[in-house]
C-alpha positions in Angstrom: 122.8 120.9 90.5 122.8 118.8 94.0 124.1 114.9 93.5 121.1 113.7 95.5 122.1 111.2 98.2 121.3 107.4 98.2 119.7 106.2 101.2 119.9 102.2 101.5 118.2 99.5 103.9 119.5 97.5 106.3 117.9 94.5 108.5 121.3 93.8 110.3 125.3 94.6 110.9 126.3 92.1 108.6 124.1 94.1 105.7 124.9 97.9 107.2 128.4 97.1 105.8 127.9 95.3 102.7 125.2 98.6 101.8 128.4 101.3 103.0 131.0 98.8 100.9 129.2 99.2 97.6 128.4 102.6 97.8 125.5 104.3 99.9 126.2 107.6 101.3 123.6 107.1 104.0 121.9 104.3 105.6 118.4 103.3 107.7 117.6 100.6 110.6 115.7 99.9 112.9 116.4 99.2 116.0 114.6 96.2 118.3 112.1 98.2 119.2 109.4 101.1 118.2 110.4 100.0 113.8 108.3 99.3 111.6 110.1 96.1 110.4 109.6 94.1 113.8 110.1 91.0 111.8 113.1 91.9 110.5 116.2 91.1 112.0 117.2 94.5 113.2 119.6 95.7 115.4 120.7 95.0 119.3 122.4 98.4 120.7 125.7 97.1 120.9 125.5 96.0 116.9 123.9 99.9 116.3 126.9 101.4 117.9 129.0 99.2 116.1 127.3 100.1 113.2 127.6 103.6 113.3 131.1 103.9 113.9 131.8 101.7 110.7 129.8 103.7 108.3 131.0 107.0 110.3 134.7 105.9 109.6 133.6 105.0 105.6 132.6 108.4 105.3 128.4 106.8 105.6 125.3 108.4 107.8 123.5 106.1 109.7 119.7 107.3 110.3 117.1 104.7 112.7 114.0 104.0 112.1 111.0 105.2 114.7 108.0 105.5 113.1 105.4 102.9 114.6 102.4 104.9 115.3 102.8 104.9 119.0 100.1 104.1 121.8 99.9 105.7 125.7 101.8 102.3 126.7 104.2 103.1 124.4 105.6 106.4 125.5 107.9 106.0 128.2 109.8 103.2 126.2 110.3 105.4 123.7 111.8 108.2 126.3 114.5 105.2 127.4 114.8 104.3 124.1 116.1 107.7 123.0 118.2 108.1 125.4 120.1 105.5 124.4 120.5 106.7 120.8 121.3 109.6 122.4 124.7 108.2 123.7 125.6 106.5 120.2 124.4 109.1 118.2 122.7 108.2 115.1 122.8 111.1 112.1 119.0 111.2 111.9 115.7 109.2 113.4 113.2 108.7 111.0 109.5 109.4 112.6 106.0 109.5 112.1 104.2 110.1 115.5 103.7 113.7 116.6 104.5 112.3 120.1 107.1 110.2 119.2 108.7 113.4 117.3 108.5 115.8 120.4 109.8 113.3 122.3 112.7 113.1 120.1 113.1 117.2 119.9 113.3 117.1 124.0 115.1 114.7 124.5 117.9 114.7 121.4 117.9 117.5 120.2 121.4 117.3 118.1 119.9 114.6 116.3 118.2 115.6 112.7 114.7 114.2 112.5 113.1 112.7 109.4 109.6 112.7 108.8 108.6 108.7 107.5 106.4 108.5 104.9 104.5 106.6 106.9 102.7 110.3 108.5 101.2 110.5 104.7 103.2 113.5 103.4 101.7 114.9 100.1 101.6 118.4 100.7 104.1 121.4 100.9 101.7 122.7 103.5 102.6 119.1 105.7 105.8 120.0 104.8 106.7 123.7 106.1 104.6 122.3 109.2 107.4 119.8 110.2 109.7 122.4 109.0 108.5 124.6 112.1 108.7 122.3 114.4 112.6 121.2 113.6 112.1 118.8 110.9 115.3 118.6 108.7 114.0 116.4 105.9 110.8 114.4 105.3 109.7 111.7 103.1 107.2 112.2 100.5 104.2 109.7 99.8 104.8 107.3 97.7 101.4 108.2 95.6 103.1 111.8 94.8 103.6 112.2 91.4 107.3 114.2 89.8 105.1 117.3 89.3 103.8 117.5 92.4 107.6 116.7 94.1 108.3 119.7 91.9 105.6 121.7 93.1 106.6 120.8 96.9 110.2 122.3 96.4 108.9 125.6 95.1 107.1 126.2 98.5 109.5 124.4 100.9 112.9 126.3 102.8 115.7 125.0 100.6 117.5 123.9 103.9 114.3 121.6 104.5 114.9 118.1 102.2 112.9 115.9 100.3 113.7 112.2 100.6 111.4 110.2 97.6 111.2 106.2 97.6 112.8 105.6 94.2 113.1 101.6 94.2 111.7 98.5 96.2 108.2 97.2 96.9 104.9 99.5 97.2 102.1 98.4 99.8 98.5 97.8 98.7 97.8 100.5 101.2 98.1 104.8 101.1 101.8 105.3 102.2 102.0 102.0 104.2 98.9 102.7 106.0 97.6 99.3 106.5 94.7 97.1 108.0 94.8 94.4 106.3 97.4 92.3 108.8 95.6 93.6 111.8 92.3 92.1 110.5 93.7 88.6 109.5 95.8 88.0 112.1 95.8 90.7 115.1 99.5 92.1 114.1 99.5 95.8 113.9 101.2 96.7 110.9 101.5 100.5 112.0 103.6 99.0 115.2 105.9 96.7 113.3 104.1 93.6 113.2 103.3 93.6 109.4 102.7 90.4 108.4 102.2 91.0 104.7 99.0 89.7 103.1 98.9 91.6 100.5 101.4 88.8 99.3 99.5 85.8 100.2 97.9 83.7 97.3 93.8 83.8 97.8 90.3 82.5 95.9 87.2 83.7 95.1 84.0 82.6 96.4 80.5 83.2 94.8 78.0 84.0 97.3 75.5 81.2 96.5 78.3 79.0 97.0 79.9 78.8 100.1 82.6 76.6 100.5 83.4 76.6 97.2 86.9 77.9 96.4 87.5 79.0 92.9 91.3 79.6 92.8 93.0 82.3 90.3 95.7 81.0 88.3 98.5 83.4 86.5 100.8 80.1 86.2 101.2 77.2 87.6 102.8 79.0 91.3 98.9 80.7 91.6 98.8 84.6 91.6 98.9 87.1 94.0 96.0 89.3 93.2 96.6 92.2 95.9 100.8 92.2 95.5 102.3 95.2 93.4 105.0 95.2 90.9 108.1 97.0 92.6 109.0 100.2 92.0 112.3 101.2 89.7 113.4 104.7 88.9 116.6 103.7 87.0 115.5 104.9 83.8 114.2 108.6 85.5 117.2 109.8 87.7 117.9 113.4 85.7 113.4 114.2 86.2 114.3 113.1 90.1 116.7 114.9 90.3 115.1 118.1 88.5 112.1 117.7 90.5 114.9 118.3 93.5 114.6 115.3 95.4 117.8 115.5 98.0 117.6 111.2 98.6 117.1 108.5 96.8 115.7 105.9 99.0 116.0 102.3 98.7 112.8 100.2 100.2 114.2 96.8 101.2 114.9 96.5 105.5 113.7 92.6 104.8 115.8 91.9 102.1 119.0 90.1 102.0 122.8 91.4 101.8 123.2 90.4 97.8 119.9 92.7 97.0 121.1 95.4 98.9 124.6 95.0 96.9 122.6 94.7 93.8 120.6 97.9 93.9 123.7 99.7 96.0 125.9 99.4 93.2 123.9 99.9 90.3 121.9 103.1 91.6 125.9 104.6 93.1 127.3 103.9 89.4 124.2 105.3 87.7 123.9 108.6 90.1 127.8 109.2 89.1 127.5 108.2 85.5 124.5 111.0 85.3 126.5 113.4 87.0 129.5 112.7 85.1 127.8 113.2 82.2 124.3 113.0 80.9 124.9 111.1 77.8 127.1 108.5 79.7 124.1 108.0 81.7 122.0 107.3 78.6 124.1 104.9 77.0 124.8 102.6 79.7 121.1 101.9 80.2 120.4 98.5 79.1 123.3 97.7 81.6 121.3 99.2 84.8 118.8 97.8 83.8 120.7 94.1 83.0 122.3 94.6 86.5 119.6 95.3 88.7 117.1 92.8 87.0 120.0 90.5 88.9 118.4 90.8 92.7 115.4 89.5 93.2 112.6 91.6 92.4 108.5 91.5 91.2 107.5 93.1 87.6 108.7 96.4 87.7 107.2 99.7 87.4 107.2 103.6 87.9 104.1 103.9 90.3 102.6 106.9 90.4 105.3 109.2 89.6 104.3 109.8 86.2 100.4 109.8 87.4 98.4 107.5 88.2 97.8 103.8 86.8 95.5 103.4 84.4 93.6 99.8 83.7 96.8 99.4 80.8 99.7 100.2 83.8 97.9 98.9 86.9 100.5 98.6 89.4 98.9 95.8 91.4 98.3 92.3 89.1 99.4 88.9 89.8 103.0 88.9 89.5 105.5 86.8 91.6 109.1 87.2 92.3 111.8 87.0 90.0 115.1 85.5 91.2 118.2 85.7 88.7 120.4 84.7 91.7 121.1 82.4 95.0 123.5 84.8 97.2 125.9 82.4 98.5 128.3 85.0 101.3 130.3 87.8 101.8 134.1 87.2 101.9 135.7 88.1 105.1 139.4 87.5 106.0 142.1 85.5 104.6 143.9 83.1 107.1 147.2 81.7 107.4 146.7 78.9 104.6 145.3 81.8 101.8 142.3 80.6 102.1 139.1 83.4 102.7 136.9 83.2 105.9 132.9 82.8 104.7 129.5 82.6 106.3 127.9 80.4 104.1 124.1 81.2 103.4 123.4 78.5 100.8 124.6 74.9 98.9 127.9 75.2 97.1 130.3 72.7 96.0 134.4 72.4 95.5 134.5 72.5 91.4 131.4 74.3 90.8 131.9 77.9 89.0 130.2 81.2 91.1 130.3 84.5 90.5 132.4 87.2 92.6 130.2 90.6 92.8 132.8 93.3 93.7 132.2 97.0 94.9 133.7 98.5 92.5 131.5 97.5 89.3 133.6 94.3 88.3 132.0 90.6 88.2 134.9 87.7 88.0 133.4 84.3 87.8 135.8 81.5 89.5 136.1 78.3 90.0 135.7 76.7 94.0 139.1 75.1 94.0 139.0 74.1 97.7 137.0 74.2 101.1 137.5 73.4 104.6 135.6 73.5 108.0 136.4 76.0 110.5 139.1 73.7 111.8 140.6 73.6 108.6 139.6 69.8 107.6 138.8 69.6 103.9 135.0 69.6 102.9 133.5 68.9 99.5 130.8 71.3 100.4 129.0 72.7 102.8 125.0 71.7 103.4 124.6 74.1 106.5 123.7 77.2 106.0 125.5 80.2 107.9 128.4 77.7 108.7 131.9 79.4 109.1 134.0 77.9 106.2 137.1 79.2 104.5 137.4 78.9 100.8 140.0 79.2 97.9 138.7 80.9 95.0 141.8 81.1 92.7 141.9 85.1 92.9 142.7 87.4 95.5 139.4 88.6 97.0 138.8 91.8 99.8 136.3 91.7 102.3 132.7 92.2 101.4 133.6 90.8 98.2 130.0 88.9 97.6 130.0 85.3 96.1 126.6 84.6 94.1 125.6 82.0 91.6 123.1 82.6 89.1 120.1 80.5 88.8 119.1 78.4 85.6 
C-alpha cells in the first residue's frame, strides 16, 4: 500500500518553509504571473529559486502553479515565463490550458506536468488523454465522489497519479469554474483575479419592491448565503487511500503561515499514524480533529466524496469563519544576548502567556519574559505588525518554531 504524498500551499517564501518544517513532502506556488491566486502574495523569481533549493535540500518538491485559462495575449509571456522555470527547475507545473501545456512539453520538457483541477477532470477517459500527451499526474474534480476516484484508477496507467483536494475551501462554482467575479467586478477569476463573492454578505429583494433590502441574518455577523463549509478528510484517510489517491492536497495559497502549520502537522502525523498502524490512527481521532479545529476554518464537511449533498448535508449555508487562534510569528535566530529574532504579525505583550507550536507534534505554552527592538532597546510590546523584534521566551526555541495565542 503507497503512503500517498501531502501536497501543501504556499502564498510566499516565508510560508514555503514553515509548510516543508512541519512536514509536507511536496509543495505548490505560484509564481507573479499566469496563477490563479493573483492576489495572493506569491513569488518573485529570485524568492522561487530560493525556495526550491530549501525544500530540495529538506528532502521537499516544489511544483508552480500555471493554470489561468490563457488568452492569444497571453502566450508569448508564458514562452518567457517558462523559460525561466526552466533554469530553476521546479519538480512539476501544475496546468490547465491545452496551450499553456504544449507550451510547457516544448519548451521544458524534464519538467513533470500536472493537470489542475481547474481543466474539470472527472473522467478516466480525461485522464488516459493527458496521459498521452505526457501528463505525469492530474487533479481530480472536486465534485468526484471516492467510488468514482476508485473507478478512475482501475482504467488509468499505474505510473499516471491522481492528486484529490482532501482539505480547504470548495468554490460555489464546478471545479473553480467561475463567473461570478467577472460579472460583479470585471476580474477574471479563470486568470487570477478572483475576487471572491461567493463570500460576500448579500439581501434579498422582492420584485414589487425595489429598493427594499431585506437582509438574511444567521447571527448577529449576517450570513453568507453562497459560501461553503470547507472541506476535511481527516476522519477518511484509509477510503483515500484505498480509492488510490497518490496526493493529498491542501487548498489554502491565501492562507497564512500558522494555518498551513496547523493542517501540515496534523494531516503528516495522521498519514504516519495510519500507516503505522490502523488502530493508532483510530484512536487518536478526537485529537486530529481537536488540532486542526485550531486554524481557522468554516463548518466543516466531506463534499461530495461520499455523494452528493442532500437538503440535510448541503454544503453551501450561512456559515462564517471560525478562529481558535491569532498567529503571532515564526522564530528565527538567536542573537548574541539569547534572545530569538521574530517578525511580528500581531499585538503581544512582555508577561502575557502564548503558545509555542513546534514541528514535531509538541505545544509548550510560555511566558514573554522580555522584548526589545531591533536595536536591542527594551519594549513592553510591540503594536506594529511585521516589525523585527527579538524575544525571550524562557525555553530554548529552533527556527520555525511558531508562537500563537489562542483566542477567548
Amino acid at each position: 500500500m503507497k503512503k500517498p504524498e501531502l501536497l501543501i500551499p504556499a502564498s510566499s517564501l516565508e510560508v514555503l518553509k514553515t509548510a516543508v518544517t512541519f512536514g509536507a513532502d511536496a509543495v505548490y506556488i505560484g509564481g507573479e504571473v499566469f496563477s490563479l491566486r493573483a492576489k495572493s502574495k506569491n513569488f518573485s523569481m529570485e524568492d522561487m529559486k530560493e525556495g526550491i533549493e530549501f525544500a530540495h535540500a529538506h528532502g521537499t518538491r516544489v511544483f508552480v502553479t500555471a493554470n489561468i485559462l490563457a488568452h492569444n495575449g497571453d502566450l508569448d509571456g508564458v514562452e518567457a515565463y517558462f523559460k525561466e522555470l526552466k533554469e530553476i527547475g521546479p519538480d512539476a507545473l501544475i496546468i490547465s490550458d491545452p496551450g499553456v501545456f504544449q507550451i510547457a512539453r516544448e519548451i521544458c520538457p524534464e519538467i513533470e506536468t500536472h493537470i489542475s483541477t481547474q481543466a474539470n477532470n472527472t473522467n478516466y477517459r480525461t485522464y488516459n488523454f493527458w496521459h498521452g500527451l505526457g501528463a505525469k499526474r492530474v487533479v481530480s474534480a472536486r465534485e468526484l465522489s471516492i467510488d468514482e476516484i476508485r473507478d478512475l484508477r482501475a482504467h488509468i496507467p499505474e505510473d499516471l497519479e491522481i492528486e484529490t483536494f482532501v482539505h480547504g475551501a470548495m468554490c460555489i462554482s464546478y471545479s473553480g469554474r467561475c463567473l461570478l467575479s467577472s460579472y460583479f467586478t470585471g476580474r477574471d477569476a479563470n486568470q487570477g483575479a478572483c475576487t471572491h463573492p461567493c463570500r460576500w454578505k448579500y439581501a434579498i429583494m422582492e420584485e414589487t419592491r425595489p429598493g427594499e433590502y431585506l437582509p438574511v441574518y444567521e447571527n448577529e455577523r449576517g450570513t453568507y448565503i453562497f459560501n461553503s463549509k470547507d472541506l476535511c478528510m481527516i476522519e477518511h484517510i484509509p477510503e483515500l487511500v484505498e480509492a488510490g489517491v497518490d496526493s493529498f492536497k491542501i487548498e489554502g495559497r491565501m492562507k497564512t503561515a500558522l494555518y498551513v502549520a496547523v493542517v501540515t502537522r496534523t494531516y503528516r502525523q495522521a498519514i504516519d499514524d495510519y500507516f503505522e498502524s490502523p488502530e493508532l490512527y483510530q484512536s487518536r481521532m478526537d485529537y486530529y480533529k481537536e488540532e486542526i479545529a485550531k486554524c481557522t476554518y468554516r463548518q466543516f464537511t466531506t463534499g461530495f466524496f461520499f455523494g452528493k449533498p442532500d437538503k440535510d448535508t448541503q454544503i453551501y449555508d450561512s456559515n462564517t469563519y471560525v478562529k481558535a487562534y491569532t498567529y503571532l510569528g515564526l522564530i528565527g535566530e538567536k542573537n548574541e544576548k539569547g534572545l530569538y529574532a521574530l517578525e511580528q504579525r500581531n499585538k503581544f505583550s512582555v508577561g502575557e502567556c502564548i503558545e509555542v507550536m513546534k514541528p514535531d507534534g509538541r505545544d509548550l505554552t510560555v511566558t514573554v519574559k522580555a522584548m526589545t527592538d531591533a536595536e536591542g532597546q527594551p519594549m513592553e510590546s510591540c503594536p506594529h505588525p511585521k516589525q523585527k523584534i527579538f524575544v525571550d521566551l524562557g525555553t530554548a526555541l529552533e527556527p520555525f518554531d511558531l508562537l500563537r495565542r489562542k483566542d477567548d
